[in-house]
Short mmCIF file of the C-alpha atoms (twelve columns), coordinates in Angstrom:
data_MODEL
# 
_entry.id   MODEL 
# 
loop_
_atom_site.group_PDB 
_atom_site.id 
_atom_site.type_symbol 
_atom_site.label_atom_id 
_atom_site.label_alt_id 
_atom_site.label_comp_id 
_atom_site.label_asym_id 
_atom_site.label_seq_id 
_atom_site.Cartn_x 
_atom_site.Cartn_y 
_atom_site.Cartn_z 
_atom_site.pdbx_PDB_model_num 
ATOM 1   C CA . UNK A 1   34.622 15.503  -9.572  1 
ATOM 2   C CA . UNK A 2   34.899 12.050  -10.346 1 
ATOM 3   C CA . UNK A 3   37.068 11.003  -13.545 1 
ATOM 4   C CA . UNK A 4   36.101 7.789   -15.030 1 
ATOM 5   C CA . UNK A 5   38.813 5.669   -17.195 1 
ATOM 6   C CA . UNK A 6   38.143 3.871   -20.326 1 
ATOM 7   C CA . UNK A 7   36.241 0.766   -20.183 1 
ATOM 8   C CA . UNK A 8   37.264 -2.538  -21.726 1 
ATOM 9   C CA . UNK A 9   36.140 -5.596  -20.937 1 
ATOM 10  C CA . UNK A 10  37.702 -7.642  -17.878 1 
ATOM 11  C CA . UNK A 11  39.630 -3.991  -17.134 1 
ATOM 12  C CA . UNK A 12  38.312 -4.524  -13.805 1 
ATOM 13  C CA . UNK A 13  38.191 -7.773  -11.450 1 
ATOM 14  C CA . UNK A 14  35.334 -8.149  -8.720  1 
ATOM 15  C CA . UNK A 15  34.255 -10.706 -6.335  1 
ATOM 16  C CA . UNK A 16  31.269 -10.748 -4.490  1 
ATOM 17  C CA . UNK A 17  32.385 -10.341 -0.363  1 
ATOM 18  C CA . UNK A 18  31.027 -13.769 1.417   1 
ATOM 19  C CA . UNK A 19  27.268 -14.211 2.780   1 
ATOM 20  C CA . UNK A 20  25.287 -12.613 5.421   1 
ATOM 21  C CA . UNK A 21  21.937 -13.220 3.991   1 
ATOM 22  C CA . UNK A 22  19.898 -16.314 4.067   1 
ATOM 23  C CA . UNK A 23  21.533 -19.535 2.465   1 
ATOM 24  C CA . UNK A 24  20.421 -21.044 -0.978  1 
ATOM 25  C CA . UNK A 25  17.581 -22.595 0.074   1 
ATOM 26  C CA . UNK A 26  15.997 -19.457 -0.297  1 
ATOM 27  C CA . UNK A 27  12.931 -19.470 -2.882  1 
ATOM 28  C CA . UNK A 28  15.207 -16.814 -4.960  1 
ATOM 29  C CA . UNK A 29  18.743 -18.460 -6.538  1 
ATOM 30  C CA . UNK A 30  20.967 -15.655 -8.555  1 
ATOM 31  C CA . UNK A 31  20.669 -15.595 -12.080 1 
ATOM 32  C CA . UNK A 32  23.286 -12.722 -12.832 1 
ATOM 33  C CA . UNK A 33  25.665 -10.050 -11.405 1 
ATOM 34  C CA . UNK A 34  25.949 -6.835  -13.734 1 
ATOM 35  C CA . UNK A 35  29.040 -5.047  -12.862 1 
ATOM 36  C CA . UNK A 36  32.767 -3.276  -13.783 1 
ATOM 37  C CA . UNK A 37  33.791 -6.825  -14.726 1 
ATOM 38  C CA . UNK A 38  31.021 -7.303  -17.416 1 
ATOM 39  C CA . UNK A 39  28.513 -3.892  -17.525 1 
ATOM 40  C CA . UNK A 40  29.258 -3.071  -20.925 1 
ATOM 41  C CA . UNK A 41  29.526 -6.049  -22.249 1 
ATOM 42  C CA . UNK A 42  25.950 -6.657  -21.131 1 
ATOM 43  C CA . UNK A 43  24.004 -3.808  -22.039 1 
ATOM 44  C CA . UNK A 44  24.061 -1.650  -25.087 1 
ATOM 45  C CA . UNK A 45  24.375 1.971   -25.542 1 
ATOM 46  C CA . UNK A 46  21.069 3.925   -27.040 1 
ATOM 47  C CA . UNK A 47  22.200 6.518   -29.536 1 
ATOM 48  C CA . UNK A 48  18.744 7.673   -31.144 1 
ATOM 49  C CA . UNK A 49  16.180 10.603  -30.699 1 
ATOM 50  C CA . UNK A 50  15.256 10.931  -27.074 1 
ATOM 51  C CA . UNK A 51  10.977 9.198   -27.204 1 
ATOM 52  C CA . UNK A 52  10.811 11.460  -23.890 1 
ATOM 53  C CA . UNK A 53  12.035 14.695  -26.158 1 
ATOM 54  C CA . UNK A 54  14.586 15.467  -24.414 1 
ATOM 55  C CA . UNK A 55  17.340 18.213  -24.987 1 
ATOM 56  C CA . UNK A 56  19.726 15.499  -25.145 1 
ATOM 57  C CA . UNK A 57  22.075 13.678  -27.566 1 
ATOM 58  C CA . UNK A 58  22.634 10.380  -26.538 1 
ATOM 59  C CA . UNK A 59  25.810 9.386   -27.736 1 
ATOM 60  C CA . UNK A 60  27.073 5.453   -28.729 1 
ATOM 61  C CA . UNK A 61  30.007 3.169   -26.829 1 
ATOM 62  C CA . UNK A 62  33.034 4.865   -28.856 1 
ATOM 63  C CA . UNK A 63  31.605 8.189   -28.356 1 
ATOM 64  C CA . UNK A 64  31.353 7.566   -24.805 1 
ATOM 65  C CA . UNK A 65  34.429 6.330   -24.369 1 
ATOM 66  C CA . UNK A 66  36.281 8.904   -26.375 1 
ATOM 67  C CA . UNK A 67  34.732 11.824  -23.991 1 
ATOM 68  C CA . UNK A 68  34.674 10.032  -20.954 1 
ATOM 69  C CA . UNK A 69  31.140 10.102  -21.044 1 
ATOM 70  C CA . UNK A 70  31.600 6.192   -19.324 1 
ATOM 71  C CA . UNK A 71  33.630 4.198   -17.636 1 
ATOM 72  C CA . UNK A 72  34.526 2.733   -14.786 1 
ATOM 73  C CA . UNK A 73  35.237 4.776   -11.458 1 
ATOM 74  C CA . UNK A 74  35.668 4.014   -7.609  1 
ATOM 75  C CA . UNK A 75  35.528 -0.119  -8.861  1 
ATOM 76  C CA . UNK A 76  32.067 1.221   -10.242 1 
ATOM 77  C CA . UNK A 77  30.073 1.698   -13.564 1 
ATOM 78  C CA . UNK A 78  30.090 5.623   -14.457 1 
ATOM 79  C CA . UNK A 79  27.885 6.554   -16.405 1 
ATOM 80  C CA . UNK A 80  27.749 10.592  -17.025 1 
ATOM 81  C CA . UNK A 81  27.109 13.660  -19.382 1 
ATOM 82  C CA . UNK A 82  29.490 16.453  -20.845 1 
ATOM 83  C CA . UNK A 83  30.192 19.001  -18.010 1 
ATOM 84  C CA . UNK A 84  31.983 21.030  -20.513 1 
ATOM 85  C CA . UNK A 85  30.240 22.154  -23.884 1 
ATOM 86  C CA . UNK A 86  27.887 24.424  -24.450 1 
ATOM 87  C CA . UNK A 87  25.271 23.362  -26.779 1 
ATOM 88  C CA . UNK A 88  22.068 24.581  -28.721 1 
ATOM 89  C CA . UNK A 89  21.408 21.357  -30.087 1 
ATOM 90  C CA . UNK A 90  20.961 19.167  -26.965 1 
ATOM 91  C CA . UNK A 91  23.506 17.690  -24.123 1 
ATOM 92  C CA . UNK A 92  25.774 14.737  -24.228 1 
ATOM 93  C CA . UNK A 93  24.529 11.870  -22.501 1 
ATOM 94  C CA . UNK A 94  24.253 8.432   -21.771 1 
ATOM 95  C CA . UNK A 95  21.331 5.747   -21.774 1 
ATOM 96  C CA . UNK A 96  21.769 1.809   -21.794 1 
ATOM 97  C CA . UNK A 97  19.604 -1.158  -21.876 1 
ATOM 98  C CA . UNK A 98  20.809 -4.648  -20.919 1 
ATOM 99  C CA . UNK A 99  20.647 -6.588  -23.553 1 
ATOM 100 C CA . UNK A 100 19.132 -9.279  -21.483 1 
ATOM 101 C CA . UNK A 101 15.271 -8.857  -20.349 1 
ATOM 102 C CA . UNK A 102 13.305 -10.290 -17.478 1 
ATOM 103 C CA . UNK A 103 9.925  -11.675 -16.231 1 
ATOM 104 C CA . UNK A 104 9.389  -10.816 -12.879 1 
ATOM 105 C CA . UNK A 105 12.462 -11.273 -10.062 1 
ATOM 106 C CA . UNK A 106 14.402 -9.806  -7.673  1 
ATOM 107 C CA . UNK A 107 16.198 -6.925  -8.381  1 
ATOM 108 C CA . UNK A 108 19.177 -5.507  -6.280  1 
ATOM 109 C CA . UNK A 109 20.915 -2.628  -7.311  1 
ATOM 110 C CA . UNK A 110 23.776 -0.688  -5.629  1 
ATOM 111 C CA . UNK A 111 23.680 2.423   -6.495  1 
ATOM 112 C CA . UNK A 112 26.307 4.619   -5.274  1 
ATOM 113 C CA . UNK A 113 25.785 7.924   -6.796  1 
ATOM 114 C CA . UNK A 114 23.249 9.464   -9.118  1 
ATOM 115 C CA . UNK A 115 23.123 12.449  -11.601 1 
ATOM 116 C CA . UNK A 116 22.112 15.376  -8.887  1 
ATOM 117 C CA . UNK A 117 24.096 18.261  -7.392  1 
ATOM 118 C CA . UNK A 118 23.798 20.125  -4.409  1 
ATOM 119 C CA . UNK A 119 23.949 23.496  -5.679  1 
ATOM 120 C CA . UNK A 120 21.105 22.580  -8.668  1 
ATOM 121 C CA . UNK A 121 20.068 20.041  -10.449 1 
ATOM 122 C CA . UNK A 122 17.594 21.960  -12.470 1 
ATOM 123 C CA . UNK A 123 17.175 20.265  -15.655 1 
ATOM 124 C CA . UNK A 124 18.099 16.488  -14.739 1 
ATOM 125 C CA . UNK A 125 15.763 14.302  -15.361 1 
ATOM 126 C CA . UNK A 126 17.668 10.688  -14.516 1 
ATOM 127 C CA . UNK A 127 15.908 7.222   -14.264 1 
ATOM 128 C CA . UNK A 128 16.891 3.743   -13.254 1 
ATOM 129 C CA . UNK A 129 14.325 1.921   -14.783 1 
ATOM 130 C CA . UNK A 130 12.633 -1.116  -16.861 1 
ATOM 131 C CA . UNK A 131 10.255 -1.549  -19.586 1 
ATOM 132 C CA . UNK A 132 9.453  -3.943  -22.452 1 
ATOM 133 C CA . UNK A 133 8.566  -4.785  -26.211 1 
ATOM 134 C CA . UNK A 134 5.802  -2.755  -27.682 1 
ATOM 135 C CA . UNK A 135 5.497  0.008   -24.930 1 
ATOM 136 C CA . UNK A 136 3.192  0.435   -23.156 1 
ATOM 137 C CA . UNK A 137 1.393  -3.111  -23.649 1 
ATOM 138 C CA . UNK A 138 4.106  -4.810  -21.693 1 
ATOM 139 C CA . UNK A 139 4.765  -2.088  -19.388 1 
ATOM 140 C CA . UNK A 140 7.307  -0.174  -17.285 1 
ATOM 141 C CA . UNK A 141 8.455  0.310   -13.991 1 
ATOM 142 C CA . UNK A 142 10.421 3.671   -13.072 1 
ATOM 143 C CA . UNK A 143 12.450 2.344   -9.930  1 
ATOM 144 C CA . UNK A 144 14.077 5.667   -9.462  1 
ATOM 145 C CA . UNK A 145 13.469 8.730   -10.956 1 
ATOM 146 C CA . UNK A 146 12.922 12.612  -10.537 1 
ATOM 147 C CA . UNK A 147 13.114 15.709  -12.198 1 
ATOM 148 C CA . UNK A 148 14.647 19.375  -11.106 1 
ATOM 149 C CA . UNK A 149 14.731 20.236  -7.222  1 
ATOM 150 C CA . UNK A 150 12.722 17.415  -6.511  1 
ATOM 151 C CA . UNK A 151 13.970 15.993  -3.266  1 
ATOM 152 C CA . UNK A 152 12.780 12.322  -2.876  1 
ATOM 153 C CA . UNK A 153 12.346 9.292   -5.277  1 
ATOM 154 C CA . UNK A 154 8.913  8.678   -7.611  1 
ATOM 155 C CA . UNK A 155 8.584  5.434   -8.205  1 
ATOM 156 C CA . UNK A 156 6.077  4.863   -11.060 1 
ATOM 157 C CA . UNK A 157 4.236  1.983   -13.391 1 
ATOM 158 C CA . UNK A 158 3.067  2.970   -16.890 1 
ATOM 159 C CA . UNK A 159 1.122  0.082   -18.827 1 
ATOM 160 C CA . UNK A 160 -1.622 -0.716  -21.661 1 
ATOM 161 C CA . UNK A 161 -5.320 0.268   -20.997 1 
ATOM 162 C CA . UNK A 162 -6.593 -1.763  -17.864 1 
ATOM 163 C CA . UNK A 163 -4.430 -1.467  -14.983 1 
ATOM 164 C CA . UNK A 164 -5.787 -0.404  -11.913 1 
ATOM 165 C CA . UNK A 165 -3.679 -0.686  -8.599  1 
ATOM 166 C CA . UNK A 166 -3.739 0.321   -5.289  1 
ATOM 167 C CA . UNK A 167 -0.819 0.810   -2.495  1 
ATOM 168 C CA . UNK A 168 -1.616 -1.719  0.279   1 
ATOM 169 C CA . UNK A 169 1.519  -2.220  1.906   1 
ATOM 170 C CA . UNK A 170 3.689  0.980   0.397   1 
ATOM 171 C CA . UNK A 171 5.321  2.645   3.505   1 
ATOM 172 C CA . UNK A 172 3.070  5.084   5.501   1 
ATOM 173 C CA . UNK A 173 4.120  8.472   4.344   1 
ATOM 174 C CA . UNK A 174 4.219  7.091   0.758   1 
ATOM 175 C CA . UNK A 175 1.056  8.326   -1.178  1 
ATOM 176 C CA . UNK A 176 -0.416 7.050   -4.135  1 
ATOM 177 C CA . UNK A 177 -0.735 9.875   -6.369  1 
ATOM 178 C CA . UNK A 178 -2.794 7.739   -8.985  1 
ATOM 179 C CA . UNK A 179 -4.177 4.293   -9.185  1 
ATOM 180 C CA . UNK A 180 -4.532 4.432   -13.340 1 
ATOM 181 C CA . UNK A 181 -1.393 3.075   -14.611 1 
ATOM 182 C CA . UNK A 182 -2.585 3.584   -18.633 1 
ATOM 183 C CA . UNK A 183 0.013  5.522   -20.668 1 
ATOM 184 C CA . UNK A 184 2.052  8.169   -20.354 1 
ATOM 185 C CA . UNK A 185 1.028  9.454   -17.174 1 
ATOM 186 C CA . UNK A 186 1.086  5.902   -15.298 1 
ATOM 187 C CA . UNK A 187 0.472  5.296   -11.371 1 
ATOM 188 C CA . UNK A 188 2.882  6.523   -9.388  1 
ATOM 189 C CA . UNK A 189 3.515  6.820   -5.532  1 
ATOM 190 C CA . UNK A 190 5.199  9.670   -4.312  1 
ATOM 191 C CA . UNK A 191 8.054  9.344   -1.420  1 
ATOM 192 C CA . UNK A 192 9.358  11.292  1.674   1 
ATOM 193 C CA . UNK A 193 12.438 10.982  2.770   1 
ATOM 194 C CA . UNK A 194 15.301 13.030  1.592   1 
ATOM 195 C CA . UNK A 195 18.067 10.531  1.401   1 
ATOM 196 C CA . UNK A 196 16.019 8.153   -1.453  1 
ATOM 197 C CA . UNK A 197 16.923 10.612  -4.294  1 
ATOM 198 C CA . UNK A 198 19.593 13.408  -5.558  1 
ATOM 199 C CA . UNK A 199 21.481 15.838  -3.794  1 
ATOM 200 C CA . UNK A 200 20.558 13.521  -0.354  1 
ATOM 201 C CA . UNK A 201 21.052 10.287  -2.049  1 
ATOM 202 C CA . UNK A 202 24.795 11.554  -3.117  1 
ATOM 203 C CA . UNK A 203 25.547 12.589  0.254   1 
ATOM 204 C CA . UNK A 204 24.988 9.440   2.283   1 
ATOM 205 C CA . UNK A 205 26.677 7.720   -0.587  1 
ATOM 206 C CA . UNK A 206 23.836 6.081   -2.201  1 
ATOM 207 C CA . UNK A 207 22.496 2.440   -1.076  1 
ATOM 208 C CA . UNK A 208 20.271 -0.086  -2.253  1 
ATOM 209 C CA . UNK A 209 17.224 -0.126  -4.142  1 
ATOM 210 C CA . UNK A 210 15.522 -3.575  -4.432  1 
ATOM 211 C CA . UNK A 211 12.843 -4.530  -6.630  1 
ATOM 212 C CA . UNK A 212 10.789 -7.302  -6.248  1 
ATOM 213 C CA . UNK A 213 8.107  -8.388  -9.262  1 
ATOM 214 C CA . UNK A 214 5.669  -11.040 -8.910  1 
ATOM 215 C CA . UNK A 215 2.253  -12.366 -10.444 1 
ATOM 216 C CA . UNK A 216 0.914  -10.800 -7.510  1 
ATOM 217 C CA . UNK A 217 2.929  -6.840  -6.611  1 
ATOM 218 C CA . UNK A 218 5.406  -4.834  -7.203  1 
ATOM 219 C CA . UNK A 219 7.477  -3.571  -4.678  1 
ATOM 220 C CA . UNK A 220 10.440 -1.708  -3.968  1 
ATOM 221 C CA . UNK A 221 12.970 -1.119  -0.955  1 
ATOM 222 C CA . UNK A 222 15.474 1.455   -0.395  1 
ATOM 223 C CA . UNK A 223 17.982 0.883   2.205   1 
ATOM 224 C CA . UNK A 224 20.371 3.646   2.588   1 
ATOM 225 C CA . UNK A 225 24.075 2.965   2.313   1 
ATOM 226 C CA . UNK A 226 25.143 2.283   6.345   1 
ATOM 227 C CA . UNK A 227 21.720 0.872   7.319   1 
ATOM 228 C CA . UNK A 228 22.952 -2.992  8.146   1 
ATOM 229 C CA . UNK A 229 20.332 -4.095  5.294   1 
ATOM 230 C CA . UNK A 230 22.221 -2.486  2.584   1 
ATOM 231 C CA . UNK A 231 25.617 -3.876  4.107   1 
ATOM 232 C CA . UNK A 232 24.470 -7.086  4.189   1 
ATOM 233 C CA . UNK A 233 22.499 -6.949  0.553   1 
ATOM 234 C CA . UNK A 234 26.516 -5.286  -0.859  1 
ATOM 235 C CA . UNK A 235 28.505 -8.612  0.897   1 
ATOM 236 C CA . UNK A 236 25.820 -11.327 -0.515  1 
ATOM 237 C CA . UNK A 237 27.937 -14.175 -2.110  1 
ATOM 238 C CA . UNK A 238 26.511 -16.110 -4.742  1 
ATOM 239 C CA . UNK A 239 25.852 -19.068 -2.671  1 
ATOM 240 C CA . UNK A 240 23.163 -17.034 -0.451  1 
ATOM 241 C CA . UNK A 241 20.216 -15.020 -1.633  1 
ATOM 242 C CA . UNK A 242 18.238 -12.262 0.549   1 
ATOM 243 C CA . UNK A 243 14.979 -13.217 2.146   1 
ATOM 244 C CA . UNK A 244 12.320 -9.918  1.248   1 
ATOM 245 C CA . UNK A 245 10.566 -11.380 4.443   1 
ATOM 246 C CA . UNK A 246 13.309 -9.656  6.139   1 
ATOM 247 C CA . UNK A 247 13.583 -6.086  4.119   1 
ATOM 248 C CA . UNK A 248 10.455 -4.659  6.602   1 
ATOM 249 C CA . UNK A 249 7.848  -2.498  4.546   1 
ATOM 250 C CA . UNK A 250 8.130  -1.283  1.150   1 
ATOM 251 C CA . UNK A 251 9.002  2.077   0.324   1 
ATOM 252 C CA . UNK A 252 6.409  1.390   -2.336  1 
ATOM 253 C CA . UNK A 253 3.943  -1.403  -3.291  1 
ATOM 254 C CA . UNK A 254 1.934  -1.810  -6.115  1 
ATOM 255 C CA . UNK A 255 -1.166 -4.626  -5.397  1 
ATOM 256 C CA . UNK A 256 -2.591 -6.229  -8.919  1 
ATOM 257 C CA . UNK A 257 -5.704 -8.448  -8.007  1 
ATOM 258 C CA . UNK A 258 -7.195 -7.951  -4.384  1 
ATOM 259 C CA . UNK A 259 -6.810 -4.411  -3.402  1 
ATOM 260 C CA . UNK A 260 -6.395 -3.746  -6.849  1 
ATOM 261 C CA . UNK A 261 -7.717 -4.396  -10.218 1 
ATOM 262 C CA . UNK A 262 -4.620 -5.237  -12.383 1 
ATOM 263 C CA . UNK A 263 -3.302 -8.781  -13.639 1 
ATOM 264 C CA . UNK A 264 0.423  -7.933  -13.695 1 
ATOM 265 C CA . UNK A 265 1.382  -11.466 -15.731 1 
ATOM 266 C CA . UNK A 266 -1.180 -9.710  -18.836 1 
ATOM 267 C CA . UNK A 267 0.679  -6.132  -18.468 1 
ATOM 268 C CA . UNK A 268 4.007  -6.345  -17.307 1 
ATOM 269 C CA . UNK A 269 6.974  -9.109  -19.319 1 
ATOM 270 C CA . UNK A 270 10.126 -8.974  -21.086 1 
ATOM 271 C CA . UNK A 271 11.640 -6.224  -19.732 1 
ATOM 272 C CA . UNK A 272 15.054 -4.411  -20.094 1 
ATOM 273 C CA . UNK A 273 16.629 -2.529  -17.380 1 
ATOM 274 C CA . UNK A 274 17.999 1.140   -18.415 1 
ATOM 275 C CA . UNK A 275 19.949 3.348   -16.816 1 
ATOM 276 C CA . UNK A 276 19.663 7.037   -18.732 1 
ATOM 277 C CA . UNK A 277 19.953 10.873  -17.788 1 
ATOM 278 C CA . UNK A 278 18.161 13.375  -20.181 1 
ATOM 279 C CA . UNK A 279 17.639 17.131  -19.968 1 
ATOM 280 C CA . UNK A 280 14.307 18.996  -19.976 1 
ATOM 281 C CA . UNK A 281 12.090 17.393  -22.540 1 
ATOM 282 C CA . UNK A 282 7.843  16.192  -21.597 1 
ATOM 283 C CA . UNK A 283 8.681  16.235  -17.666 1 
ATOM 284 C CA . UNK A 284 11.990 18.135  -16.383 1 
ATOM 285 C CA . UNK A 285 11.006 21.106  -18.946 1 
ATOM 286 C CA . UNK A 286 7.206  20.920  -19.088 1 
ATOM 287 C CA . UNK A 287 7.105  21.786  -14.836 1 
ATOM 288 C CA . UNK A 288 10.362 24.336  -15.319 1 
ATOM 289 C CA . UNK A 289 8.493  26.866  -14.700 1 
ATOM 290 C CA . UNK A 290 6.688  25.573  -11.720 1 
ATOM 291 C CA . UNK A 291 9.650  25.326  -9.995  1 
ATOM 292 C CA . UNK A 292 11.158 28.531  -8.404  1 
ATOM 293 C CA . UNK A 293 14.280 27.535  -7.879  1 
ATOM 294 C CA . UNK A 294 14.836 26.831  -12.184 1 
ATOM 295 C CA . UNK A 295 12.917 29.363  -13.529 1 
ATOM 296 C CA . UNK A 296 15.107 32.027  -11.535 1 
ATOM 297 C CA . UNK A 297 18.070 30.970  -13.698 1 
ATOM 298 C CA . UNK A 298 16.363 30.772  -16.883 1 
ATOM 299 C CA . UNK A 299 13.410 31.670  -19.031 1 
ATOM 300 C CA . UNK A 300 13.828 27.659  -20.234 1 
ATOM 301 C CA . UNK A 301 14.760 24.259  -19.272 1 
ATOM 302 C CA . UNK A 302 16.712 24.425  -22.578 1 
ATOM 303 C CA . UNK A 303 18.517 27.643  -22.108 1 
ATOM 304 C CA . UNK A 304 19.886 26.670  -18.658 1 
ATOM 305 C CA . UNK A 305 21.157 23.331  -19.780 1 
ATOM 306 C CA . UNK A 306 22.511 24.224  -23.105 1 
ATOM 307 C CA . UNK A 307 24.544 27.288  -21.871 1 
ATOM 308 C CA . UNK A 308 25.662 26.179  -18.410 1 
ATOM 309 C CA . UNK A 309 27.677 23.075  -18.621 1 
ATOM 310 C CA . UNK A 310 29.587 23.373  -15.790 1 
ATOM 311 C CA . UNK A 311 26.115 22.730  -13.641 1 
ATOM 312 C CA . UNK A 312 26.453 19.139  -14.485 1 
ATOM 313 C CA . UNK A 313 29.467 17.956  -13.461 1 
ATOM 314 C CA . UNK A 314 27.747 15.729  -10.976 1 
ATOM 315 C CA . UNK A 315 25.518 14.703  -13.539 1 
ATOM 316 C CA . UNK A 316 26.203 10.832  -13.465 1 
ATOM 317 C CA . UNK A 317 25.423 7.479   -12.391 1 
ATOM 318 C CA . UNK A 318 28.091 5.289   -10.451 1 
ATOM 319 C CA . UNK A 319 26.636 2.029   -10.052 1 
ATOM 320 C CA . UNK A 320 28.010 -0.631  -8.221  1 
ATOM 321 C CA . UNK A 321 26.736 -3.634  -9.096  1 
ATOM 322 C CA . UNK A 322 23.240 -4.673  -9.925  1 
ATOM 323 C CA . UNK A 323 22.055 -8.513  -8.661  1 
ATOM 324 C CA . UNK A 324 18.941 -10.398 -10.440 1 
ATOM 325 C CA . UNK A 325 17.560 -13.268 -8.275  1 
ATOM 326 C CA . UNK A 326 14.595 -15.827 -9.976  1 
ATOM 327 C CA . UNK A 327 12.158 -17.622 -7.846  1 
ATOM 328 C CA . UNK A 328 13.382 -21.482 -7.895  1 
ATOM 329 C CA . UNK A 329 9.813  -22.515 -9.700  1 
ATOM 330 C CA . UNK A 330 9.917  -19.958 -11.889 1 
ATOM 331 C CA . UNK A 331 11.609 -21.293 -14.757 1 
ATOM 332 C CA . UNK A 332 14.938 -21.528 -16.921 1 
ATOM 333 C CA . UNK A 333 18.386 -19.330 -15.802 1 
ATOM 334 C CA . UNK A 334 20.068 -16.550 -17.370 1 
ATOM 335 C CA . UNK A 335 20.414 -17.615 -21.430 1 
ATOM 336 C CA . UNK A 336 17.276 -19.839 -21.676 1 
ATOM 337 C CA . UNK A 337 14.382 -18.623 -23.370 1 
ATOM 338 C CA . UNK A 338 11.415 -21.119 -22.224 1 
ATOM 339 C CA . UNK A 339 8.122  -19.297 -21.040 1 
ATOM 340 C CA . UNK A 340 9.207  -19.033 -17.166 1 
ATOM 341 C CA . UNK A 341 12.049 -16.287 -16.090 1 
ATOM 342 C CA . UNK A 342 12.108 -14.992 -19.457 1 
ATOM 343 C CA . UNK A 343 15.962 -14.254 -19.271 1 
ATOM 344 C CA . UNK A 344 16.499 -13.804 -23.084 1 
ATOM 345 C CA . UNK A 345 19.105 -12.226 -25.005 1 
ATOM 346 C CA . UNK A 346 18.018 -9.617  -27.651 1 
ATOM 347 C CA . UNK A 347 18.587 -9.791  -31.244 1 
ATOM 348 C CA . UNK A 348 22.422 -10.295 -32.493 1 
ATOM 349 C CA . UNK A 349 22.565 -6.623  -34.276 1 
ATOM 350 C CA . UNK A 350 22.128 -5.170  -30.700 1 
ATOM 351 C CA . UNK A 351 24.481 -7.512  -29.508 1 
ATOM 352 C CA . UNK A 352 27.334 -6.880  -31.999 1 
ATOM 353 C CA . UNK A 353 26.701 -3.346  -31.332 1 
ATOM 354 C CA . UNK A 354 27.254 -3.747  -27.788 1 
ATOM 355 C CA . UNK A 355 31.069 -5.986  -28.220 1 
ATOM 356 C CA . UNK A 356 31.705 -2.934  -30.304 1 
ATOM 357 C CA . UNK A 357 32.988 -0.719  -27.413 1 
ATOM 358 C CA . UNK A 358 34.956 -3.441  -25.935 1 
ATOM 359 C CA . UNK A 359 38.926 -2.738  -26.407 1 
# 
């Protein structure tokens, strides 16, 4: 089990190892580097209701900190739940939002572990994810995400009324499960492989997912953690950027205009990227008892998760680092707030609230 210590800003010093991807003349330049050296200085912790209902109580920085619900761990960002209480209110957790947001990018995250056990993870309902202002009118993108027993990633868009898209150019034995990407139910693409998500995810140690959002798709890579992509993607320095020429097919693409009918500029901007884990609530406890495997241990989501604490000690994120590359036309760098990248900071009371944790 791992034990995360406090977090304070600079407790941790990290350098980026030198290049093995393509030099800066690449039509990407990095923008930013969130990890243990600045993670929680950069994003804020989310401490109201759950909008998904969960049975979760997200809990703020000092909270987290006091119970070890976060810290840093293994030169990583933890990011967990309490393992230890039972509860008929709703579990400890964690959720934060960078207090930076984005239009369009490349996105590389390291991921080394995520909230999942082996024996169950019946309940869990974790996401890596972004969305922006005024949901769903400038949409969301669910990089990684899953519910229960569920043994490989969904990777899902949600916007505003108008979205159609298709999956030219998603991996072979990735299916589009719907092309509609309106509301709550959104268009998602369901994966394969056992080693993109939980239990099998944890045991090869994690990897890479990469996200890459432009005017024209959205697409996203997994590369697992000893394929050479992912080594190289971990050892990037700052001077040299990866070429997505050179990642091979996506695990998932979503096509706007063509082979779609979607203008991703008029759906998708401004978005914040959030790492959470709640319990139950419209999707882990509306299929509970569709699931075999959960419904054998309890009547509900809510009774399982409330009275078994001890099922979720491997309940957390441990992220390494997460990289966010621009396109060279695309505009100003990390700070600026002119029409291009769209790298803007968000209002000062969310920013106070996230220096408030630092010690």
């Amino acid at each position: 089990m791992v034990k995360p210590t406090a977090f304070s800003r600079g407790a941790l010093l990290a350098s980026l190892a030198q290049a093995t991807t393509a030099a800066s003349t690449s039509r990407y330049t990095l923008i930013q580097v969130f990890n243990a050296t600045n993670f929680f200085s950069e994003f804020t912790f989310f401490d109201q209701p759950d909008p998904t209902h969960g049975f979760v109580e997200y809990v703020d920085a000092p909270t987290a900190n006091r119970l070890s619900l976060a810290g840093y761990s293994q030169n990583g960002v933890y990011l967990g739940v309490d393992h230890t209480n039972t509860t008929t209110t709703g579990r400890k957790s964690t959720r934060v939002t960078s207090n930076q947001d984005f239009t369009k990018g490349l996105f590389i995250a390291d991921i080394a572990h995520m909230p999942a056990s082996a024996s169950s993870s019946c309940g869990l309902w974790p996401a890596y994810w972004m969305f922006g202002p005024d949901w769903p009118t400038s949409g969301e993108i669910d990089i990684l995400e899953g519910v229960n027993t569920q043994k490989s990633n969904s990777i899902t868009l949600h916007t505003a009324k108008g979205c159609e898209m298709a999956n030219t150019g998603s991996l072979g034995s990735t299916k589009l499960a719907n092309g509609n990407c309106e509301g709550n139910t959104g268009c998602g693409q369901t994966t394969s492989a056992t080693n993109n998500y939980g239990a099998g995810f944890n045991d090869i140690g994690g990897g890479i997912y990469a996200l890459e959002w432009t005017d024209d798709h959205i697409a996203v890579w997994f590369f697992p953690r000893n394929s050479n992509t992912c080594k190289s993607l971990a050892a990037a320095s700052p001077s040299s950027v990866p070429h997505t020429s050179n990642f091979g097919t996506p695990l998932a693409k979503f096509v706007g205009n063509g082979s779609g009918n979607c203008s991703i500029p008029n759906h998708f901007k401004d978005h914040n990227i959030v790492f959470d884990t709640t319990f139950c609530g419209d999707w882990a406890g509306q299929v509970w008892g569709q699931d075999d495997t959960c419904k054998s241990l309890a009547d509900t989501c809510e009774d399982w998760v409330g009275q078994n604490p001890e099922g979720f000690q491997e309940a957390y994120w441990l992220v390494n680092d997460i990289k966010v590359y621009q396109q060279v036309d695309q505009g100003p760098a990390a700070g600026q707030t002119d029409g291009g990248f769209g790298v803007q900071r968000k209002p000062d009371e969310e920013r106070r609230r996230a220096r408030s944790f630092e010690t």
